[in-house]
C-alpha positions in Angstrom: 129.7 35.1 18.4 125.9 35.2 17.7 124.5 37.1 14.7 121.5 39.3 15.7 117.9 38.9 15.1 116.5 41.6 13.3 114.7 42.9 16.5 117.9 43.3 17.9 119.3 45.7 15.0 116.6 48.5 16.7 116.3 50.0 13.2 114.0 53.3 13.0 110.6 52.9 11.5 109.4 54.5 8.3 107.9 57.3 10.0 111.1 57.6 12.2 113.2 57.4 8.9 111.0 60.1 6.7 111.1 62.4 10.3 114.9 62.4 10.5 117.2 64.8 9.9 119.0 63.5 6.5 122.4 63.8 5.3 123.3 66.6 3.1 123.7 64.4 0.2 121.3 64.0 -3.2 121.5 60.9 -5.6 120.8 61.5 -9.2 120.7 58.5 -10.9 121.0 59.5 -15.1 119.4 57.1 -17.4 119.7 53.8 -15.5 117.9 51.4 -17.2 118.1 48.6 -14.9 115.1 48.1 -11.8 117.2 46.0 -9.6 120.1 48.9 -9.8 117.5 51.3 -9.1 116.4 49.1 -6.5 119.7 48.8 -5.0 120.8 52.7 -4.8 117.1 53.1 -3.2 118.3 50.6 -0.5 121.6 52.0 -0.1 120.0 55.5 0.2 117.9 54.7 3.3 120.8 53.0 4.4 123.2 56.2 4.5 120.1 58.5 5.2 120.0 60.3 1.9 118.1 63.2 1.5 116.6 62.2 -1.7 117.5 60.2 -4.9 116.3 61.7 -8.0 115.2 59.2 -11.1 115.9 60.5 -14.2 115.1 60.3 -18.0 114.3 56.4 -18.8 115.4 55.3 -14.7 112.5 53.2 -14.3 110.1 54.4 -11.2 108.5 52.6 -8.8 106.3 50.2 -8.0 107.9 48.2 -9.8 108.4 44.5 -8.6 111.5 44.4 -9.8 112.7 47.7 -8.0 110.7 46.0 -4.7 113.1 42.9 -4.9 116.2 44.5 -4.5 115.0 47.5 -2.5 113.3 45.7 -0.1 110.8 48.4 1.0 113.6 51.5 0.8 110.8 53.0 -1.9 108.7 53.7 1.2 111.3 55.5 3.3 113.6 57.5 0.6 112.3 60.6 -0.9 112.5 60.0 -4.7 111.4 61.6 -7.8 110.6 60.8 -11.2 112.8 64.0 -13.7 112.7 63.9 -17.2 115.1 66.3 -17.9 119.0 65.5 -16.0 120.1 69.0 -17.2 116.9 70.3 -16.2 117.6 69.0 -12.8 121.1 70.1 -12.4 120.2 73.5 -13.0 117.9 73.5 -10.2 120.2 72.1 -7.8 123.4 74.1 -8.7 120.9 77.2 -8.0 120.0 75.6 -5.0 123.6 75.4 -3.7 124.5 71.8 -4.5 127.6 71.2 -5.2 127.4 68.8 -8.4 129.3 65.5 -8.7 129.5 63.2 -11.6 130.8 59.4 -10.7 132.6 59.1 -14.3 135.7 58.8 -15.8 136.9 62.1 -17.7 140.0 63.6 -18.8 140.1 65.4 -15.4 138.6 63.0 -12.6 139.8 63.6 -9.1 140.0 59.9 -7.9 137.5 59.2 -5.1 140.4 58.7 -2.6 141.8 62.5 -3.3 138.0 64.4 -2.7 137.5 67.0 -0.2 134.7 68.1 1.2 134.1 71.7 1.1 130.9 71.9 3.4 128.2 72.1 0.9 125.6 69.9 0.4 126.6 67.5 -2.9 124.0 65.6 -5.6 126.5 62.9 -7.0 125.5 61.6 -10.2 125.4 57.8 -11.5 124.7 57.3 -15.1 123.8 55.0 -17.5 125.1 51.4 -17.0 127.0 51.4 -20.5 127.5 55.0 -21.5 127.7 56.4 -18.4 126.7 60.1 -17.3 125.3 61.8 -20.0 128.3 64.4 -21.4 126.3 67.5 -21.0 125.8 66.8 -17.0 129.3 66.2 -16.7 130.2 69.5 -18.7 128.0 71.3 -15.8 129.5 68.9 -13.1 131.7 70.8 -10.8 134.2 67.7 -10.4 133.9 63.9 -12.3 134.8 61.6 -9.5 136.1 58.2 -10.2 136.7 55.1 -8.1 140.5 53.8 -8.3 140.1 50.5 -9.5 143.3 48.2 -10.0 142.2 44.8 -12.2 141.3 44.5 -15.8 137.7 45.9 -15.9 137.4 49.8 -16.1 133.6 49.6 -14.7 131.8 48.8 -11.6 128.1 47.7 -11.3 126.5 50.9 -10.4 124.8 50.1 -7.4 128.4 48.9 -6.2 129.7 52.3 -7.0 126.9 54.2 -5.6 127.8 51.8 -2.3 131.3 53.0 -2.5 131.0 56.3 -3.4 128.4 57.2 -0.7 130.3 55.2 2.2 133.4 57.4 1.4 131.3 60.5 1.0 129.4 60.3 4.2 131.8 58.6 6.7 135.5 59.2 5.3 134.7 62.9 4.0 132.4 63.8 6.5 129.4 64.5 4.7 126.9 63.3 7.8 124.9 65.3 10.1 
């Protein structure tokens, strides 16, 4: 067996990418303080066609070398924006018809494995690496989703779980165009 060479991968350009019809799904990443994880969701954004990934609050922005490294050019070809306001935000896109989805664990979290997709379009919501998603976007979340996990940590990396949670999303639930 013979890995590919990236000209073999035929990936779409930039301009191809932004020209695409995208998958109805928004990121919304809430307080992330880290550039590599926002880096990282950036690249796993382009990677699932995301419609756009919202940074919010103190989420650094780019450029940013640091968001660069790990993104590896997926700041070009994502739509993102720069929020202050989270709760500002969900507002907006619960008016807009986004069904809102907070990856956290709560009193009432459906586990990832037990979602179903009702046929809107969703904005899923990562939070802060430490304290998670701010309580007041979960209170206006329609569902906190969490990610079983089995060993002796209660956390994933958030880039891992914005990996996880979009796979399932888009090709188990159905979520792609």
């Amino acid at each position: 067996m013979r890995k590919l060479k990236l000209e073999e991968l035929q990936r779409i350009s930039v301009d191809e990418f932004k020209s695409s019809e995208k998958n109805p799904l928004i990121v919304v990443l809430d307080n992330v303080r880290s550039m590599y994880n926002v880096g990282a969701v950036l690249r796993t954004a382009d990677a699932f066609l995301i419609e756009k990934v919202y940074l919010c609050g103190i989420t650094p922005k780019p450029p940013h070398r640091e968001i660069r490294k790990t993104a590896i050019g997926a700041e070009e070809s994502v739509d993102w924006e720069a929020r202050e306001d989270c709760v500002e935000l969900i507002y907006e896109l619960k008016q807009k018809g986004y069904r809102i989805l907070s990856v956290e664990q709560t009193e009432k979290s459906t586990n990832l494995m037990d979602f179903t997709h009702d046929g809107r379009p969703c904005a899923v919501v990562f939070g802060h690496e430490v304290e998670g998603v701010n309580q007041e976007v979960v209170n206006l979340s329609e569902l906190a989703i969490e990610i079983p996990q089995f060993g002796t940590k209660h956390s994933l990396n958030i880039s891992v779980a914005t990996g996880i949670v979009l796979y399932d999303l888009i090709l188990a639930k159905g979520l792609h165009n």
